[in-house]
Structures are given as structure tokens and as C-alpha cells.
DSSP file (Angstrom, degrees, kcal/mol; ACC not computed):
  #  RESIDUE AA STRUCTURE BP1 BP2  ACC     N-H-->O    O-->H-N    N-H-->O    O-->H-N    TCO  KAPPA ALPHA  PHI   PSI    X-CA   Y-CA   Z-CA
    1    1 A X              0   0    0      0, 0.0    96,-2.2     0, 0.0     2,-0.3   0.000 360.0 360.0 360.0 159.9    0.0    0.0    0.0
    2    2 A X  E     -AB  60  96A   0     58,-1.5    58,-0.6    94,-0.3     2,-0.4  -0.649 360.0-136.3-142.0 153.7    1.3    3.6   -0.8
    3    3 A X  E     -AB  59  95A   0     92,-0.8    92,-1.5    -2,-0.3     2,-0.5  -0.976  11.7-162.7-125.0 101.3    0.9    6.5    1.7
    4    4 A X  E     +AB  58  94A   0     54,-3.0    54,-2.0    -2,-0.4     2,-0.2  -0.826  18.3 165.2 -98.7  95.2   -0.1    9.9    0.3
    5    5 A X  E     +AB  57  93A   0     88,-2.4    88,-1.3    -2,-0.5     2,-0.3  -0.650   3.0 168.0-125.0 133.2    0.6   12.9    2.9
    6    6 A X  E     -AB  56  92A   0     50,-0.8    50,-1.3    -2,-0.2     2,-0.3  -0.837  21.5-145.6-154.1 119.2    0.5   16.5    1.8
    7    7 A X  E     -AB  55  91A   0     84,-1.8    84,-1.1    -2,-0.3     2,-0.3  -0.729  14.3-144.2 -95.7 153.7    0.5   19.5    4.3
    8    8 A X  E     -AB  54  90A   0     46,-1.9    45,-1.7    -2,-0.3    46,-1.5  -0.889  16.6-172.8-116.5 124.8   -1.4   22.7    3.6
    9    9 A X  E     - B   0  89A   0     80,-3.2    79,-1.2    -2,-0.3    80,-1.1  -0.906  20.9-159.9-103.4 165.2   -0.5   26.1    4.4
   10   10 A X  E     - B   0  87A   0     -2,-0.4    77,-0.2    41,-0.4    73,-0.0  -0.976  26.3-139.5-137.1 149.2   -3.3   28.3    3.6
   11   11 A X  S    S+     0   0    0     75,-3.2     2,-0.2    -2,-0.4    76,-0.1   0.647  87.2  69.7 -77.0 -11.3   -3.4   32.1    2.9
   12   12 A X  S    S-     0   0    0     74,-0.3    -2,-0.1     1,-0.3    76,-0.1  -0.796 100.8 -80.4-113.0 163.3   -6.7   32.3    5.0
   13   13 A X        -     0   0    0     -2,-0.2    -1,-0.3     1,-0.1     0, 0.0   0.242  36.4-124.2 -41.4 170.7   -7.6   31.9    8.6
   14   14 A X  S    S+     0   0    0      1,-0.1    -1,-0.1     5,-0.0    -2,-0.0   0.691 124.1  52.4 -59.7 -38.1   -8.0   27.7    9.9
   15   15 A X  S    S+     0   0    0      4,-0.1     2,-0.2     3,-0.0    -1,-0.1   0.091  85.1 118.6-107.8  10.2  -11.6   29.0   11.0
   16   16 A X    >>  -     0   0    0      1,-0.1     3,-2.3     2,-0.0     4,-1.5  -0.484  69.6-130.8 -58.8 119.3  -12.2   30.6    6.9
   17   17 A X  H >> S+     0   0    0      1,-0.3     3,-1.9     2,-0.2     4,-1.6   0.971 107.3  68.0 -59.4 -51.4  -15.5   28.6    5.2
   18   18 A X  H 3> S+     0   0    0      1,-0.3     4,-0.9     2,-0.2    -1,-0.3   0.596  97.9  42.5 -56.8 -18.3  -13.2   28.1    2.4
   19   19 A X  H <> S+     0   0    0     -3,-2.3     4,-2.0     2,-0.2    -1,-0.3   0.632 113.9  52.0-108.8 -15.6  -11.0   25.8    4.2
   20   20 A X  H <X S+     0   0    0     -3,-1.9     4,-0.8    -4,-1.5    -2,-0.2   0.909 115.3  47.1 -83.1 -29.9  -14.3   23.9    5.8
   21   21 A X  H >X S+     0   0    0     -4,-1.6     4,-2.0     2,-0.2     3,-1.6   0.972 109.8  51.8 -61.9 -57.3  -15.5   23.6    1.9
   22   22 A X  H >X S+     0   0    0     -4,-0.9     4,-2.5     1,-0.3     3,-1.0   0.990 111.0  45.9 -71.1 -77.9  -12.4   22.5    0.8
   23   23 A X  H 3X S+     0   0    0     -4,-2.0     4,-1.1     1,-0.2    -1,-0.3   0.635 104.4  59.9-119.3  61.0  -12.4   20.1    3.2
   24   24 A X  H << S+     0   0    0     -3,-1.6     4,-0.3    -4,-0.8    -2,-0.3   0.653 109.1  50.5 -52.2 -49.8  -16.0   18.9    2.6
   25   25 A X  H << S+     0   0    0     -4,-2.0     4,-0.3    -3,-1.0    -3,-0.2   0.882 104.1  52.2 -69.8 -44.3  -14.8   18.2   -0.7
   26   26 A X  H >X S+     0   0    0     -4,-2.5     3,-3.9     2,-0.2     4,-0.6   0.984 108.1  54.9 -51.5 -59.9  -11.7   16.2    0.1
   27   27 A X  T 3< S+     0   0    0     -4,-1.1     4,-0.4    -5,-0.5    -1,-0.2   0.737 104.1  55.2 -44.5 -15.3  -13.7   14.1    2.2
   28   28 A X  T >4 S+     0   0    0     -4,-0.3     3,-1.3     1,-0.2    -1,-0.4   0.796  83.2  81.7 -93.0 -14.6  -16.1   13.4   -0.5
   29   29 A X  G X> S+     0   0    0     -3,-3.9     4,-3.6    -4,-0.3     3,-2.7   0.711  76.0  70.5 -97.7 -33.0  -13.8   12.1   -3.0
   30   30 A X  G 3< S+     0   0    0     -4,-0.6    -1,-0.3     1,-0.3    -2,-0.1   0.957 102.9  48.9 -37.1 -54.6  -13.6    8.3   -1.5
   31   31 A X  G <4 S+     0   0    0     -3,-1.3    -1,-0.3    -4,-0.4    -2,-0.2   0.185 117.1  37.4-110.4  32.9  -17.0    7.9   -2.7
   32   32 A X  T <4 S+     0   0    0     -3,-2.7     2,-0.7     1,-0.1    -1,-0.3   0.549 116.0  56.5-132.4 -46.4  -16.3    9.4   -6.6
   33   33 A X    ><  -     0   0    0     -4,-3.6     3,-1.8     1,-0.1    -1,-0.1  -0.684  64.0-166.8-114.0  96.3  -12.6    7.7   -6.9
   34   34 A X  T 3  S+     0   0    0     -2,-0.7    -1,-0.1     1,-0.3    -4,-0.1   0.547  87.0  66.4 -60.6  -8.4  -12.4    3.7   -6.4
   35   35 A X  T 3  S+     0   0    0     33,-0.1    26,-0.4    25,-0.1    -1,-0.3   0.990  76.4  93.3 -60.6 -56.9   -8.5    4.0   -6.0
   36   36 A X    <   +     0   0    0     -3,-1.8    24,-0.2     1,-0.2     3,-0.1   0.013  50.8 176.4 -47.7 127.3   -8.9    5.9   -2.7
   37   37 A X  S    S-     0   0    0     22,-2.6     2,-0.2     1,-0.2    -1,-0.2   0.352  71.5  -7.4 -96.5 -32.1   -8.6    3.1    0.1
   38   38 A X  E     -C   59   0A   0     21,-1.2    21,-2.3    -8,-0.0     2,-0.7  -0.627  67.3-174.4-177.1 118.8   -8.8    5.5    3.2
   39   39 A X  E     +C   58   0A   0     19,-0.2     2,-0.3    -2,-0.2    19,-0.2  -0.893   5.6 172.3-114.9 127.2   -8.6    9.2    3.2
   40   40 A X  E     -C   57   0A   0     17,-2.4    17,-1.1    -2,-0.7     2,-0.3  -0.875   4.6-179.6-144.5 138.0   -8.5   11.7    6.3
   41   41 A X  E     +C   56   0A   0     -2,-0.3     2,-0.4    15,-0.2    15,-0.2  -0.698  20.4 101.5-116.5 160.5   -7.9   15.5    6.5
   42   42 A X  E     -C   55   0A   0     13,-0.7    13,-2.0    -2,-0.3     2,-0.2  -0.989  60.5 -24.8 157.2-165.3   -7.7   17.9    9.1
   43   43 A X  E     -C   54   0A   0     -2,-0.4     2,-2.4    11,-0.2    11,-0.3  -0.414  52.2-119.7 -81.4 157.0   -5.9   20.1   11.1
   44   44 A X        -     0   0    0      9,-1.7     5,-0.1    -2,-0.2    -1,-0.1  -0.660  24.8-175.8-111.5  95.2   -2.3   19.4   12.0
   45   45 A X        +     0   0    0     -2,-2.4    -1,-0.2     3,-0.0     4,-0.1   0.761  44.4 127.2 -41.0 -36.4   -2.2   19.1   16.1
   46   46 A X    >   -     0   0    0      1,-0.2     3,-0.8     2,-0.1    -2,-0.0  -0.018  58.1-145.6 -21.7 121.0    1.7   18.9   15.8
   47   47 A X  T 3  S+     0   0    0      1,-0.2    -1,-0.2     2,-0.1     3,-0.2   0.846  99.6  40.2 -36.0 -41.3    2.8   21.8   18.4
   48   48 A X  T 3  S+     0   0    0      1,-0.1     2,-0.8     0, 0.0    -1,-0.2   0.295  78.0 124.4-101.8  17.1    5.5   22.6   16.6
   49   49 A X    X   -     0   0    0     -3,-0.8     3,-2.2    -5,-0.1    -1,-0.1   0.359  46.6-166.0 -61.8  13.5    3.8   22.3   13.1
   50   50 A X  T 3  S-     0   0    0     -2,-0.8     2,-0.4     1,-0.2    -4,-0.0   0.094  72.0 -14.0  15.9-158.1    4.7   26.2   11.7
   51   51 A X  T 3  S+     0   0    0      2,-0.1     2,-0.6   -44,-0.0   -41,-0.4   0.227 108.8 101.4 -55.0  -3.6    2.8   26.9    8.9
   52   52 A X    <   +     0   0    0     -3,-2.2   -43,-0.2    -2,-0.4     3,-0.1  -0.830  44.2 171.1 -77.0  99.1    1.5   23.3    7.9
   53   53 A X        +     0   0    0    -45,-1.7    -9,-1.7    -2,-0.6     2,-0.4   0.296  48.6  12.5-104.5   3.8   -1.6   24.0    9.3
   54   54 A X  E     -AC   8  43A   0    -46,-1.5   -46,-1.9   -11,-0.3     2,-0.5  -0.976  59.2-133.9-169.0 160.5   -3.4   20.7    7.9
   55   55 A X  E     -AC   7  42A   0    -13,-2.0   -13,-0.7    -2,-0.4     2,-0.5  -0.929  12.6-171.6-146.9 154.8   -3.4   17.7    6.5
   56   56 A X  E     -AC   6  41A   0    -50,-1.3   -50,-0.8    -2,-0.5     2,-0.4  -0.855  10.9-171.8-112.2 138.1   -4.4   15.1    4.2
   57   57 A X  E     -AC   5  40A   0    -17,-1.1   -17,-2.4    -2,-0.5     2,-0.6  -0.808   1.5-175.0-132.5 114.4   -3.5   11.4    3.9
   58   58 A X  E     -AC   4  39A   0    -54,-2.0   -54,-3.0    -2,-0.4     2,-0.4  -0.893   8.4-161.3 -86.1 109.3   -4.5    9.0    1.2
   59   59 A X  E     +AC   3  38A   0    -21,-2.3   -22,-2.6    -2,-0.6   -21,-1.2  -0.868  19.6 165.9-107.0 127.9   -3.7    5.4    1.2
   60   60 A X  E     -A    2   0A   0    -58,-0.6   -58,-1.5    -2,-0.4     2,-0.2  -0.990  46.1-113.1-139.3 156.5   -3.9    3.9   -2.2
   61   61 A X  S    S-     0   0    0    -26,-0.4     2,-0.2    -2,-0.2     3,-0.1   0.139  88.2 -12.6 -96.9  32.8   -2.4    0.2   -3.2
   62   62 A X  S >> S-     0   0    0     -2,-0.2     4,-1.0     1,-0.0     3,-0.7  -0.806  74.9 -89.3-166.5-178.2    0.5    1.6   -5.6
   63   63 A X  H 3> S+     0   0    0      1,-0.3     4,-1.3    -2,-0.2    -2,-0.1   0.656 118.2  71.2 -82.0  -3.2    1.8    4.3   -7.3
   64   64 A X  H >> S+     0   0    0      2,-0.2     4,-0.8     1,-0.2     3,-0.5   0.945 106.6  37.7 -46.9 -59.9   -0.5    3.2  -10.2
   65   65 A X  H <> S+     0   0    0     -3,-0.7     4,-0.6     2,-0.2    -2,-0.2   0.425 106.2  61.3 -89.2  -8.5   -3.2    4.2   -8.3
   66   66 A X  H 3X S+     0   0    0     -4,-1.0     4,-1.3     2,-0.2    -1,-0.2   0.835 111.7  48.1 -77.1 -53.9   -1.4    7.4   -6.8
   67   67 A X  H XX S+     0   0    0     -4,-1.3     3,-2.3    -3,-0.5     4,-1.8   0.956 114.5  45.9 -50.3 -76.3   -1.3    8.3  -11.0
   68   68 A X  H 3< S+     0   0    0     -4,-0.8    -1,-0.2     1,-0.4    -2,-0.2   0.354 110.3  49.2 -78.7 -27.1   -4.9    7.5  -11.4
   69   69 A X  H 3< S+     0   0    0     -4,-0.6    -1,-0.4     2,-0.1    -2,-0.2   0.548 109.6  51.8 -81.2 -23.0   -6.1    9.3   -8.5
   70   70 A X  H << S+     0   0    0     -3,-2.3    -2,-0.3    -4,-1.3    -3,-0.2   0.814 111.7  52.6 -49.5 -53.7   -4.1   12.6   -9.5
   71   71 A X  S  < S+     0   0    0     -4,-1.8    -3,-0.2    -5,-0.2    -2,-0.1   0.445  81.8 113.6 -50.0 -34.8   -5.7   12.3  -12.8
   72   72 A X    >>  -     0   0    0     -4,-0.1     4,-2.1    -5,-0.1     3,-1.7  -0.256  66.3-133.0 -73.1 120.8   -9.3   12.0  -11.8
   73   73 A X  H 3> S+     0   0    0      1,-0.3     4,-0.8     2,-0.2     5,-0.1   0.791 108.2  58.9 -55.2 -27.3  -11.5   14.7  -12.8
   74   74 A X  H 34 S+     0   0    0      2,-0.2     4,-0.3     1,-0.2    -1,-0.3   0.344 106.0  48.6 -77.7  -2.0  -12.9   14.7   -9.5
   75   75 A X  H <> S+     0   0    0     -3,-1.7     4,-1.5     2,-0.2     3,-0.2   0.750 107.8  51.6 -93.1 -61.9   -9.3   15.5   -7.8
   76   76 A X  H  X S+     0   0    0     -4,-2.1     4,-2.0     1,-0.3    -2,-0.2   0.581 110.9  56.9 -96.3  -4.2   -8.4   18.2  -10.1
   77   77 A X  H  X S+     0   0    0     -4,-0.8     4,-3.0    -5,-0.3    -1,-0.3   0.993 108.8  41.4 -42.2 -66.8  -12.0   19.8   -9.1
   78   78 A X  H  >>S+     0   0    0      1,-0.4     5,-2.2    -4,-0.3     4,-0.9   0.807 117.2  43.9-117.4 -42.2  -11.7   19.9   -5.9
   79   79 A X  I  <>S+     0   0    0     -4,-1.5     5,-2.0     3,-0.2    -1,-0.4   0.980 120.4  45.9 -85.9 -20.1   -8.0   21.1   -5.8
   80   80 A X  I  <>S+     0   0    0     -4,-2.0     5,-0.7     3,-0.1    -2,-0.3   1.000 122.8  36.3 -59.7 -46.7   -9.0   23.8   -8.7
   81   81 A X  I  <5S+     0   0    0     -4,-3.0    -3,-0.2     1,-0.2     4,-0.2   0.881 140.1   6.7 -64.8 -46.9  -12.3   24.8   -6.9
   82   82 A X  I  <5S+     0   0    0     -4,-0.9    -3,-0.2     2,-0.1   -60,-0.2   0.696 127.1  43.6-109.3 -38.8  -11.2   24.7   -3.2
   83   83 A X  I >><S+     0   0    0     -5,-2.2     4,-1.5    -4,-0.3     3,-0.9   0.941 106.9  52.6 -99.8 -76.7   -7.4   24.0   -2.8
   84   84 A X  I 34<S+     0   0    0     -5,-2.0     2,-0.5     1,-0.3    -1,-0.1   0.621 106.8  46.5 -23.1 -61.5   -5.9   26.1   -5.2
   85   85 A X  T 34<S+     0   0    0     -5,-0.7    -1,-0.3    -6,-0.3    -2,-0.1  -0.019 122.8  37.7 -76.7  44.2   -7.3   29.5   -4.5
   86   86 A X  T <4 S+     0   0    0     -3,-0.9   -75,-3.2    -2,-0.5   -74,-0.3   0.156  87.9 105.4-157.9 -49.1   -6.7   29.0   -0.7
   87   87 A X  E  <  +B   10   0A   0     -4,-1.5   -77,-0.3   -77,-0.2    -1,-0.2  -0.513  32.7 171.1 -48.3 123.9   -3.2   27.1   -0.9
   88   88 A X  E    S-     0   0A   0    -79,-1.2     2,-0.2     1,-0.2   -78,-0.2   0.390  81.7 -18.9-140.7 -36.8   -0.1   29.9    0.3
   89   89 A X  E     -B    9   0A   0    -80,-1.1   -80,-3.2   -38,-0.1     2,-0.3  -0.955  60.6-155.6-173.3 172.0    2.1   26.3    0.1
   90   90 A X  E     -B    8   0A   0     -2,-0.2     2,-0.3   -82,-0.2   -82,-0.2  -0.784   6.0-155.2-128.6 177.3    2.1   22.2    0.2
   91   91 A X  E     -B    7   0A   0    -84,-1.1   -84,-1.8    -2,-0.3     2,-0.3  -0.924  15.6-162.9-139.6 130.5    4.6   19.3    1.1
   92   92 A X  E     +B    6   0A   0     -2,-0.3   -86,-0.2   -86,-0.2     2,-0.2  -0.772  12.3 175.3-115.1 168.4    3.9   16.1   -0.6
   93   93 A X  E     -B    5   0A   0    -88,-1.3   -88,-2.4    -2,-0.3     2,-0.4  -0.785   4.0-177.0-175.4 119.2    5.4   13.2    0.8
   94   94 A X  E     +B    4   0A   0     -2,-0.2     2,-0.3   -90,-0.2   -90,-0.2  -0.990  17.6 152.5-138.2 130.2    4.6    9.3   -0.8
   95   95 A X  E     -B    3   0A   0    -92,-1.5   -92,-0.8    -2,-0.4    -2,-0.0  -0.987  46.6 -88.3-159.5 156.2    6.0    6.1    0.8
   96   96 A X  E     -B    2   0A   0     -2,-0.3     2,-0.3   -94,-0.2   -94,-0.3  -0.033  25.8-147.3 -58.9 146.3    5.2    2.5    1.2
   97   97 A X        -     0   0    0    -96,-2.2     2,-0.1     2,-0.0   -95,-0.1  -0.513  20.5-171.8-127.8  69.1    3.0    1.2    4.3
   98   98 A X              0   0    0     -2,-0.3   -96,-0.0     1,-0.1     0, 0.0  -0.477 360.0 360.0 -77.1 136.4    4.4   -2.4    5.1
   99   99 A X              0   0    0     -2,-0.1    -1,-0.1     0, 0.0    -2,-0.0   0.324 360.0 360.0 -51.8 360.0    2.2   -4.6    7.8
């Protein structure tokens, strides 16, 4: 299984509807793109987390499906409508999930 982690800064507040749409949206995407195996987003608790104020993680079973899920018209919605105009910066980060 493949691990898909990306922190969000965003150029608006935590508490901004735009970042509760956004991630309304994320959340929805499990049930439009069959790759998706387990998504959750939110806010990044870290104490020391500076400007990565949230995060997403996507487990999907290879980087086939990492592709295919990038791809997806329902993905590049959601990050034109909601992530993009909100985003200020990201970290991607994709690695292997062994039992």
C-alpha cells in the first residue's frame, strides 16, 4: 500500500468557510474515486507544526493508483475549486505502508 501525505498552508484563517468547503470536498472524494482506500484530513495538532496547518492522507495500493487518482476529474475539481485558491504552500510526501 502507498501512503499519500500532503500539508497545507493556507493564505486564510484555519476558521475561513473556504478551508471547511475544501475540506468537505476532500472528504467526498472516497465515494467518486475507487482507487482511494482511506482518506483523512484535518488540522495538524503537531505543536510545533509552523505553517503546515493541515493535512491530508491518502492510502492507495501503488503508485499506479497514486497516478490515477491525480488524474481524476474529480481530484483536479476539488483542488481547482477549493485548494488552489486558498493554498499559500504544500509538502507532498509518498512512501510505502508495510504490515
Amino acid at each position: 500500500m502507498l501512503r499519500h501525505v500532503v500539508l497545507f498552508q493556507f493564505s486564510c484563517p484555519a476558521d475561513d468557510p473556504r478551508v471547511a468547503a475544501a475540506a468537505s470536498a476532500l472528504r467526498a472524494l472516497p465515494a467518486e474515486i475507487a482507487e482511494i482506500r482511506a482518506l483523512a484530513f484535518g488540522p495538524n495538532r503537531a505543536p510545533d507544526a509552523g505553517a503546515w496547518t493541515h493535512v491530508l492522507q491518502v492510502d492507495l495500493d501503488d503508485l499506479a493508483a497514486l497516478g490515477r487518482y491525480a488524474a481524476h476529474p474529480a481530484h483536479e475539481r476539488v483542488v481547482r475549486e477549493h485548494l488552489a485558491p486558498i493554498r499559500a504552500g504544500r509538502l507532498v510526501a509518498d512512501y510505502d505502508v508495510t504490515a
